[in-house]
Jmol script that loads the backbone (N, CA, C; Angstrom):
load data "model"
ATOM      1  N   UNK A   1     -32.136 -54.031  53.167  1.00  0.00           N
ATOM      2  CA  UNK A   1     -32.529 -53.592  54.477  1.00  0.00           C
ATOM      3  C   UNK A   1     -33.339 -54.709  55.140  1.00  0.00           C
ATOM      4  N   UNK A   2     -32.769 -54.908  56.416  1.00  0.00           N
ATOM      5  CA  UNK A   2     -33.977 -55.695  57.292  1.00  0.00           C
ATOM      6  C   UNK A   2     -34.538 -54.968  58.788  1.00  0.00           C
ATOM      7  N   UNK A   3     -35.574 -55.732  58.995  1.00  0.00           N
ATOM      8  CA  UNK A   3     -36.046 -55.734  60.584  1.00  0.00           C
ATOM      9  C   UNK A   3     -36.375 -56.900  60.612  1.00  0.00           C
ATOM     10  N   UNK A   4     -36.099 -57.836  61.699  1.00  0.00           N
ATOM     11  CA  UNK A   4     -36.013 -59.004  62.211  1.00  0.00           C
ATOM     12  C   UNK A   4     -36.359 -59.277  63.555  1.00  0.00           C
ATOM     13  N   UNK A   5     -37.176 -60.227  63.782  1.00  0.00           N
ATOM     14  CA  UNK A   5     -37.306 -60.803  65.204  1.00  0.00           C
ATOM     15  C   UNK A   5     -36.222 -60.922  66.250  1.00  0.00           C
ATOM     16  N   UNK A   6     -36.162 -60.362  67.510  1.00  0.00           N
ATOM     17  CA  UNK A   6     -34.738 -60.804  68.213  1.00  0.00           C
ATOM     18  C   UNK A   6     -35.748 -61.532  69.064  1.00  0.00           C
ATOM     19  N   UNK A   7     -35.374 -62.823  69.485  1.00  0.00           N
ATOM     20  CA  UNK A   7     -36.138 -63.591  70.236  1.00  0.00           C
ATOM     21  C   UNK A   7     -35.170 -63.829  71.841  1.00  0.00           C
ATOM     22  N   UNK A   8     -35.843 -63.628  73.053  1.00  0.00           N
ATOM     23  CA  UNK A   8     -34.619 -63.972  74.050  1.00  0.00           C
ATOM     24  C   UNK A   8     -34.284 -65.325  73.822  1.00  0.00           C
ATOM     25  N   UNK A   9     -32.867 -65.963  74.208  1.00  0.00           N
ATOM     26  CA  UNK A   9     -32.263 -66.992  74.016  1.00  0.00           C
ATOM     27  C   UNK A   9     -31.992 -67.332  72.461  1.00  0.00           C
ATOM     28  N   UNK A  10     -32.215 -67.065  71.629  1.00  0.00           N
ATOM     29  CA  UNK A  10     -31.671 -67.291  70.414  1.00  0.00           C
ATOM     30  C   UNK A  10     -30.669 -66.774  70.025  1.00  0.00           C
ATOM     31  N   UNK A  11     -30.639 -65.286  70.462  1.00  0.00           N
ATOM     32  CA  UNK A  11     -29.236 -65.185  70.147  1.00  0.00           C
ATOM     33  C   UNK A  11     -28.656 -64.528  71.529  1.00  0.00           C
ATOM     34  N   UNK A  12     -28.201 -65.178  72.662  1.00  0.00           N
ATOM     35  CA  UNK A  12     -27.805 -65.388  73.746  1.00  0.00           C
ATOM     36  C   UNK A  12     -26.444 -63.792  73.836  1.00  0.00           C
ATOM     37  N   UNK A  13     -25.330 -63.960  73.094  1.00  0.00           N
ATOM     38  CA  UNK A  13     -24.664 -63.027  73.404  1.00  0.00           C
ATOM     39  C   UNK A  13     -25.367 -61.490  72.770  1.00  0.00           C
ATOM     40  N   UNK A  14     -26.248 -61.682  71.984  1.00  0.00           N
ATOM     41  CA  UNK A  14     -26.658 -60.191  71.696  1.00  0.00           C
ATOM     42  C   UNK A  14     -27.240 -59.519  72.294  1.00  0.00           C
ATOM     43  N   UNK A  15     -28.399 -60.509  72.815  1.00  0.00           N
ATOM     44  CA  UNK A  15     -29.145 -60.254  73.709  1.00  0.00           C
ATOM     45  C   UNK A  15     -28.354 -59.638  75.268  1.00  0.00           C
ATOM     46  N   UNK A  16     -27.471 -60.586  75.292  1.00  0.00           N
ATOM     47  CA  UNK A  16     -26.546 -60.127  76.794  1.00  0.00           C
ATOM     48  C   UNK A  16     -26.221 -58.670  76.130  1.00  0.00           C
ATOM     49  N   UNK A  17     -24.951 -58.612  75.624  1.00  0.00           N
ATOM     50  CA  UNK A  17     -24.414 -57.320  74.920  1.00  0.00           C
ATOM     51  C   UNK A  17     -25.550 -56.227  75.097  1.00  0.00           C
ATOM     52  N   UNK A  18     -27.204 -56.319  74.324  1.00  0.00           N
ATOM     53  CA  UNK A  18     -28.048 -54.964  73.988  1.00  0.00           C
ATOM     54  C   UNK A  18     -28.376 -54.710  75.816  1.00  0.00           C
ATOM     55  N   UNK A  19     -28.461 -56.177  76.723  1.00  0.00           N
ATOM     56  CA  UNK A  19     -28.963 -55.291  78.313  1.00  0.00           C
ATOM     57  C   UNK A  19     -27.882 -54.732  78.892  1.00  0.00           C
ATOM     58  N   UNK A  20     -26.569 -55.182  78.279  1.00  0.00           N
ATOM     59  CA  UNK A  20     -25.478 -54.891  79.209  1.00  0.00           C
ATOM     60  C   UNK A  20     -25.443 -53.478  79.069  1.00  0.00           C
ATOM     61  N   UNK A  21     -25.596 -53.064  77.719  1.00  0.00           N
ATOM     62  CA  UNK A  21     -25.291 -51.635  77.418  1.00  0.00           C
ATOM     63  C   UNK A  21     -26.563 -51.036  77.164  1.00  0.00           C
ATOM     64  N   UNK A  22     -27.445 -51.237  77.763  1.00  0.00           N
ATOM     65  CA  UNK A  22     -29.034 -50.247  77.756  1.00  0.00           C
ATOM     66  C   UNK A  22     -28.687 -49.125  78.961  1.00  0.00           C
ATOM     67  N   UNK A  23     -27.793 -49.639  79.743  1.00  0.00           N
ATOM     68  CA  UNK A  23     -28.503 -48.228  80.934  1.00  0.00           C
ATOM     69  C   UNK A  23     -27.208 -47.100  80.417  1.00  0.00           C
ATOM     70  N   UNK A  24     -26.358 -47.433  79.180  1.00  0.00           N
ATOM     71  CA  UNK A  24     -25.211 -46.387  79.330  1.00  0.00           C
ATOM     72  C   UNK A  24     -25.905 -46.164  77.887  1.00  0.00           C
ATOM     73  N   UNK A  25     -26.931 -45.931  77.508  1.00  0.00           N
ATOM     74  CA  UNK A  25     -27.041 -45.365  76.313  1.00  0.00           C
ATOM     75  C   UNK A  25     -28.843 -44.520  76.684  1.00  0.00           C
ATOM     76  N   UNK A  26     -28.851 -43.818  77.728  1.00  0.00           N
ATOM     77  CA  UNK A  26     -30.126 -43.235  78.301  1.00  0.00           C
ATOM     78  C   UNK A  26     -30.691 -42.610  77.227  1.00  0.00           C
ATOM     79  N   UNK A  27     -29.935 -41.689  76.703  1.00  0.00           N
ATOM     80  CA  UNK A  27     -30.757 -40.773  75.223  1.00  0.00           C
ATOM     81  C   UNK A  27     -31.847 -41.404  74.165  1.00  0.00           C
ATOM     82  N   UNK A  28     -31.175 -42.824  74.322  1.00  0.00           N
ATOM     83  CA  UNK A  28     -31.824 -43.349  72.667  1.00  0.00           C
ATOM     84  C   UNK A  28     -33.092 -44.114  73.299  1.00  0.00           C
ATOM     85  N   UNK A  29     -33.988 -42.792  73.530  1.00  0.00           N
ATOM     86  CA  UNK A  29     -35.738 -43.617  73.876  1.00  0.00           C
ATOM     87  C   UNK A  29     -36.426 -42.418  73.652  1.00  0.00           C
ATOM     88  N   UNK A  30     -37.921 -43.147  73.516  1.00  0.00           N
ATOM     89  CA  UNK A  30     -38.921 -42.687  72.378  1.00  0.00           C
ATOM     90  C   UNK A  30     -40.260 -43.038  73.203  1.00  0.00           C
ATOM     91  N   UNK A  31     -41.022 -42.179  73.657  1.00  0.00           N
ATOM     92  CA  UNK A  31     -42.400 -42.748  74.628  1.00  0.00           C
ATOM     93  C   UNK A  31     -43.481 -41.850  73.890  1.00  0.00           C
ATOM     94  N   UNK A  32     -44.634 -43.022  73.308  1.00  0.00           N
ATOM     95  CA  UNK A  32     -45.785 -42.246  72.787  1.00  0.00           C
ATOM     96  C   UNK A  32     -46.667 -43.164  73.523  1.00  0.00           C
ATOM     97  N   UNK A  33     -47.727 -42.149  73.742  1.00  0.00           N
ATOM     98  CA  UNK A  33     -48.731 -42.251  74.656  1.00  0.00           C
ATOM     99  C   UNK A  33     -49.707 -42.831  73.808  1.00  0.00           C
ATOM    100  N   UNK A  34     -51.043 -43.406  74.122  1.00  0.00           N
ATOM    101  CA  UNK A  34     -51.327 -44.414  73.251  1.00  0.00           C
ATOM    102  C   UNK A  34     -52.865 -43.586  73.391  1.00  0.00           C
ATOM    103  N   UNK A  35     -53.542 -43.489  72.804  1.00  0.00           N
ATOM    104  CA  UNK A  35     -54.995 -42.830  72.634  1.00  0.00           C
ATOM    105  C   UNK A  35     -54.940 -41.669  73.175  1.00  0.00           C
ATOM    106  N   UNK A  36     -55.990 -40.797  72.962  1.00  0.00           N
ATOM    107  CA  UNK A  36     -55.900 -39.364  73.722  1.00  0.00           C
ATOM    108  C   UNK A  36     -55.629 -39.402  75.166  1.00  0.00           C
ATOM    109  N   UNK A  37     -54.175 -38.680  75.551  1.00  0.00           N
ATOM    110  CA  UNK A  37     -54.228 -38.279  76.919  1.00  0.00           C
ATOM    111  C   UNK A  37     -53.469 -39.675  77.340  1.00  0.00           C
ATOM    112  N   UNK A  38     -53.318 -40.320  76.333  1.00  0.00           N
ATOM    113  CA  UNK A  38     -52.178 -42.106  77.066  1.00  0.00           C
ATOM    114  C   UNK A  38     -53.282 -42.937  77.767  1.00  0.00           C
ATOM    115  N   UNK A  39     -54.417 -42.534  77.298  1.00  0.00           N
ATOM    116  CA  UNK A  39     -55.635 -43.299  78.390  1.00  0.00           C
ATOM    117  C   UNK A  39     -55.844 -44.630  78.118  1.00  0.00           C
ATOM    118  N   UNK A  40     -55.043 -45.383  76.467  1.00  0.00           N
ATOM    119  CA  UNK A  40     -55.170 -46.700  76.545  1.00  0.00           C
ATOM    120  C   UNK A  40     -53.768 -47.075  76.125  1.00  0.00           C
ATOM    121  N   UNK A  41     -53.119 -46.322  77.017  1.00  0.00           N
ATOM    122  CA  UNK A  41     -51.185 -47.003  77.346  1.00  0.00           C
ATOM    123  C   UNK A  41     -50.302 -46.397  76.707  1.00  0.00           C
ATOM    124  N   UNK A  42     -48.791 -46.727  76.660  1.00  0.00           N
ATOM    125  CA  UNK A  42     -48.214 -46.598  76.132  1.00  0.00           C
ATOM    126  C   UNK A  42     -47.316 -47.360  75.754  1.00  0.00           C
ATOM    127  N   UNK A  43     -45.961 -46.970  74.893  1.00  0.00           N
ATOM    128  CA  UNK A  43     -45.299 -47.493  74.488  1.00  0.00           C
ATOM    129  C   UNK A  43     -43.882 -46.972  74.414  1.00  0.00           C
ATOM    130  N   UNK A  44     -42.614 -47.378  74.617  1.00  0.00           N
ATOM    131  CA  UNK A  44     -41.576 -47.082  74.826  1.00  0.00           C
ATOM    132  C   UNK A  44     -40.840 -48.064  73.932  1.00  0.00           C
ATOM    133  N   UNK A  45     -39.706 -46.888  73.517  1.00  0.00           N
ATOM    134  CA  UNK A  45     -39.021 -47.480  72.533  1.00  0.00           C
ATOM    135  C   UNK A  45     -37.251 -47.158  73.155  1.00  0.00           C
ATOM    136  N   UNK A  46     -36.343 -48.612  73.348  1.00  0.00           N
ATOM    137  CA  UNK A  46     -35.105 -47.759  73.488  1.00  0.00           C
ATOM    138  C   UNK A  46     -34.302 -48.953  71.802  1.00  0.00           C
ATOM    139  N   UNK A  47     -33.133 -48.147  71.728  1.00  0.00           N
ATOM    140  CA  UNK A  47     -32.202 -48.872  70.772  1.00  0.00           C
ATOM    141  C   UNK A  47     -30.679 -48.739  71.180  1.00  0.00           C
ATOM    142  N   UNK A  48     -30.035 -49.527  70.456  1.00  0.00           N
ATOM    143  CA  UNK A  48     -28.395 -49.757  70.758  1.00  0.00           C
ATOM    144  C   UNK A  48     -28.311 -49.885  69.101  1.00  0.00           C
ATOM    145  N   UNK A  49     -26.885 -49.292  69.009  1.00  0.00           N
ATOM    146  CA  UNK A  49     -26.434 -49.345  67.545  1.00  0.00           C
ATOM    147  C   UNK A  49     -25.599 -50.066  67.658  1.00  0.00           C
ATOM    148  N   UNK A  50     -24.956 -50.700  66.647  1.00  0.00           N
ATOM    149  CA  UNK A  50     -23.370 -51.791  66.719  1.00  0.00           C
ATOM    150  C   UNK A  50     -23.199 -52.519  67.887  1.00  0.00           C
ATOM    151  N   UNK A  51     -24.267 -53.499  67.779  1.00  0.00           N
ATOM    152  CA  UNK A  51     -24.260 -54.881  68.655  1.00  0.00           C
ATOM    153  C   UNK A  51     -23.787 -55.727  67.601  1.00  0.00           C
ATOM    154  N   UNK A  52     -22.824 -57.003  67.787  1.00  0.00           N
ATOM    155  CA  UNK A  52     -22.275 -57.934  67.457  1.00  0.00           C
ATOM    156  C   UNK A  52     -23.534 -59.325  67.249  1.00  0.00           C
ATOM    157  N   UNK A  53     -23.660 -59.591  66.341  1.00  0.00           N
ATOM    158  CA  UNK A  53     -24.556 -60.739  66.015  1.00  0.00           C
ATOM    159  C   UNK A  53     -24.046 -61.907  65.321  1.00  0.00           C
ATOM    160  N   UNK A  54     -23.064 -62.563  66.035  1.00  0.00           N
ATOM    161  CA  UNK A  54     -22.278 -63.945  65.288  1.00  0.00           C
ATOM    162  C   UNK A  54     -21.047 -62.884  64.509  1.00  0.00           C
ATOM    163  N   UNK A  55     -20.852 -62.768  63.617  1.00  0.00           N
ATOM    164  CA  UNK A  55     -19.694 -62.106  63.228  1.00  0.00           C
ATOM    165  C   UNK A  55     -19.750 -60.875  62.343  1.00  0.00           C
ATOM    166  N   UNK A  56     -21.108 -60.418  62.474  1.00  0.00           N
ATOM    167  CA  UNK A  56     -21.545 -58.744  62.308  1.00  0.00           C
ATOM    168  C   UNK A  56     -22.483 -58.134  62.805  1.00  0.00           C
ATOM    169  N   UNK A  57     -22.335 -56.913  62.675  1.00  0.00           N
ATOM    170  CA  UNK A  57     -23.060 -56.356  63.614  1.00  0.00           C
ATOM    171  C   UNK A  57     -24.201 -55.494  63.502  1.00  0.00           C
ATOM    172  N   UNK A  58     -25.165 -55.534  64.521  1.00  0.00           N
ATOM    173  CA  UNK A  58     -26.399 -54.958  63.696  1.00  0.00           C
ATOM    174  C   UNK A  58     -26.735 -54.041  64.901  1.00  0.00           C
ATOM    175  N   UNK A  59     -28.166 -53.206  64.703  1.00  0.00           N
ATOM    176  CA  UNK A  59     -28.929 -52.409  65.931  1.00  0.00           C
ATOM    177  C   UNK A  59     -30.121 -53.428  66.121  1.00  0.00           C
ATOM    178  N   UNK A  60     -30.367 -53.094  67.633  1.00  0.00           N
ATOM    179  CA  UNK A  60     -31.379 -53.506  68.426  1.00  0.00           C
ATOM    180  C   UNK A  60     -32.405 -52.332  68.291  1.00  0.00           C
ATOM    181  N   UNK A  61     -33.607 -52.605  68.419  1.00  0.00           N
ATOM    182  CA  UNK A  61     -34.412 -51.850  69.260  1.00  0.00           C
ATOM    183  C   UNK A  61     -35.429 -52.681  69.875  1.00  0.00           C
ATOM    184  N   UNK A  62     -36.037 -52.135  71.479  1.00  0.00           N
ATOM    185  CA  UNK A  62     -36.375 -52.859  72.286  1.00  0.00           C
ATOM    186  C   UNK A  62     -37.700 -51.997  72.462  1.00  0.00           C
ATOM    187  N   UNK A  63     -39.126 -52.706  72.060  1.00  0.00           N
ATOM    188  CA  UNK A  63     -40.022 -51.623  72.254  1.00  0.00           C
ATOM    189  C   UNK A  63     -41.468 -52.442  73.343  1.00  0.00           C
ATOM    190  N   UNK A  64     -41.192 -51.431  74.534  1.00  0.00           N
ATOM    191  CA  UNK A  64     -42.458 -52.275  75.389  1.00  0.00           C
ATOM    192  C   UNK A  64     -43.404 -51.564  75.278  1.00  0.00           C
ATOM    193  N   UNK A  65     -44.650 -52.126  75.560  1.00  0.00           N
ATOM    194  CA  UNK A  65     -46.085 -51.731  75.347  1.00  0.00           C
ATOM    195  C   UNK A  65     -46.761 -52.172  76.689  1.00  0.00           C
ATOM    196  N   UNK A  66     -47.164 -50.706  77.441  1.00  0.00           N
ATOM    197  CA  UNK A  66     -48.264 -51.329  78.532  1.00  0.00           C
ATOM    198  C   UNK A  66     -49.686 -50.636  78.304  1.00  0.00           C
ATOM    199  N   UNK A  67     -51.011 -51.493  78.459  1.00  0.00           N
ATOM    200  CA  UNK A  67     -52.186 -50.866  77.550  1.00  0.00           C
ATOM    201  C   UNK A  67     -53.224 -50.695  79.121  1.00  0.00           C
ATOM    202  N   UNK A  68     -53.836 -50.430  78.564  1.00  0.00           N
ATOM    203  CA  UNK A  68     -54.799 -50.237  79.879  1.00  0.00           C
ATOM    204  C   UNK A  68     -55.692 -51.640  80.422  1.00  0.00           C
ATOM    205  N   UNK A  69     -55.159 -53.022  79.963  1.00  0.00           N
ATOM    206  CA  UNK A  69     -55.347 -54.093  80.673  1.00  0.00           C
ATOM    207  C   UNK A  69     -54.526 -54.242  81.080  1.00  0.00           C
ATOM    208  N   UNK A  70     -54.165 -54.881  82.319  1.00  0.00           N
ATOM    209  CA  UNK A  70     -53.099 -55.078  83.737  1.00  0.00           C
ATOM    210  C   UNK A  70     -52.198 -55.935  82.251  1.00  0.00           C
ATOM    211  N   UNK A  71     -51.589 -55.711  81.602  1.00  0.00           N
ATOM    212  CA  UNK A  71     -50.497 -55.974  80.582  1.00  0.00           C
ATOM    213  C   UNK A  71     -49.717 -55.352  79.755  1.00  0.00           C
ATOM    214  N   UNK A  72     -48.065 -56.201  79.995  1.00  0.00           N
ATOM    215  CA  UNK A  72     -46.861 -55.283  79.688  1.00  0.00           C
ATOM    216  C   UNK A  72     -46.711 -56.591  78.886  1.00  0.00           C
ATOM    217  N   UNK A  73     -45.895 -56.147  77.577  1.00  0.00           N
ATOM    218  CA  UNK A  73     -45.273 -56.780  76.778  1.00  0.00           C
ATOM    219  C   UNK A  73     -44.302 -56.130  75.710  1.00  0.00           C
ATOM    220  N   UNK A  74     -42.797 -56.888  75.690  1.00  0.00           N
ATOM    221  CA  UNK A  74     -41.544 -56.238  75.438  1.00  0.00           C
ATOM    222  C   UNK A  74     -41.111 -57.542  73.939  1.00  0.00           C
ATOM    223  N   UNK A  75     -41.239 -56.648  72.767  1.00  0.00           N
ATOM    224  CA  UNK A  75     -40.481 -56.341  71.851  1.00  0.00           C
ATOM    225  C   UNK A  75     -39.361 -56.240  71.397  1.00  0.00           C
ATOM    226  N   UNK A  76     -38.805 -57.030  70.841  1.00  0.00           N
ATOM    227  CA  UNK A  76     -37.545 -56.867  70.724  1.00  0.00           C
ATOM    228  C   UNK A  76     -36.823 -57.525  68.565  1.00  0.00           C
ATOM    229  N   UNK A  77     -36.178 -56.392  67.942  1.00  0.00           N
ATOM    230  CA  UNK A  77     -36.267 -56.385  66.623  1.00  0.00           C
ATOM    231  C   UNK A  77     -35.085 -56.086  66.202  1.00  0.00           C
ATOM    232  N   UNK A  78     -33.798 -57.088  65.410  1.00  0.00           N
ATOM    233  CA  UNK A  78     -33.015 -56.459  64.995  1.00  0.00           C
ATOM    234  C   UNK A  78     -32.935 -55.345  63.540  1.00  0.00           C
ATOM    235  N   UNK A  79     -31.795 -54.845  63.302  1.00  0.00           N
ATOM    236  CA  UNK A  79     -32.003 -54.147  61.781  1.00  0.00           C
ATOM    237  C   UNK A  79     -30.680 -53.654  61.093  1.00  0.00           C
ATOM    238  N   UNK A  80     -30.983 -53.506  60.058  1.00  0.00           N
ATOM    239  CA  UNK A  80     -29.661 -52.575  59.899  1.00  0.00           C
ATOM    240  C   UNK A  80     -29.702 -51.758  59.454  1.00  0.00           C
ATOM    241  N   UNK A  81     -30.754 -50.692  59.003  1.00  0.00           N
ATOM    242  CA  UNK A  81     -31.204 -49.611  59.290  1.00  0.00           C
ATOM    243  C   UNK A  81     -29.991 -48.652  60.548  1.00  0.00           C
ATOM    244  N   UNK A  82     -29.287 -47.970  60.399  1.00  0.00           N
ATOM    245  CA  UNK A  82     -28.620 -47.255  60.770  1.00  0.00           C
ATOM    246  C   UNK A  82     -28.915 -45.466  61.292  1.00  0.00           C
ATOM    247  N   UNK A  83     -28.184 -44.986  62.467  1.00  0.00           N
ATOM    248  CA  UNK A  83     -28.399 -43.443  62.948  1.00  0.00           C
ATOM    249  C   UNK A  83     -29.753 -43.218  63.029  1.00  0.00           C
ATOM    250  N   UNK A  84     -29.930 -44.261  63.938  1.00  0.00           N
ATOM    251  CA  UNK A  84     -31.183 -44.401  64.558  1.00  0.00           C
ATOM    252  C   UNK A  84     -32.005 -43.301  65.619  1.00  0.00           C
ATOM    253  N   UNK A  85     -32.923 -42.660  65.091  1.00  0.00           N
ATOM    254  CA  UNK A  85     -33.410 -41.519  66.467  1.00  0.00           C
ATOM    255  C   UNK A  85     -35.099 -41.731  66.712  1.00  0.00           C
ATOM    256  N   UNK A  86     -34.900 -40.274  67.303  1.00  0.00           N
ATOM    257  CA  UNK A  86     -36.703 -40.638  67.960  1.00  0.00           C
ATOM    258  C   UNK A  86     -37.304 -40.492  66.707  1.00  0.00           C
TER     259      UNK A  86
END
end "model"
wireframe off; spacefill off
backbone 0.3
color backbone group
């Protein structure tokens, strides 16, 4: 089993492939609120299953974090960890 760094530009077509197909896969997201009441942010999680990575294929998941300093920062982890849910 892995989880792995997806870095943008390193792997160029996966990366294309997981945005191309994020808005037709709406179901697969996950939002937890971050301290009592979400008062120090949250975090959102979406994933894609069977993305192509050089000549197999793995899942994405893409997880952003905005905290209660004026800052957003987006996550991004391959795996093969499979039937992926909230």
């Amino acid at each position: 089993m892995y989880v792995l760094t997806l870095k943008e530009g390193r792997q160029p077509t996966t990366w294309e492939e997981t945005i191309h197909l994020l808005p037709l896969h709406r179901t697969n997201r996950l939002r937890c609120l971050l301290g009592p009441g979400g008062k120090e942010g949250q975090q959102d999680f979406r994933w894609m299953e069977n993305i192509m990575l050089g000549e197999h294929q793995t899942n994405v998941i893409l997880q952003g974090e905005i905290t209660t300093e004026p800052a957003a920062t987006l996550y991004a982890y391959i795996t093969n960890f499979s039937n992926l849910t909230p």
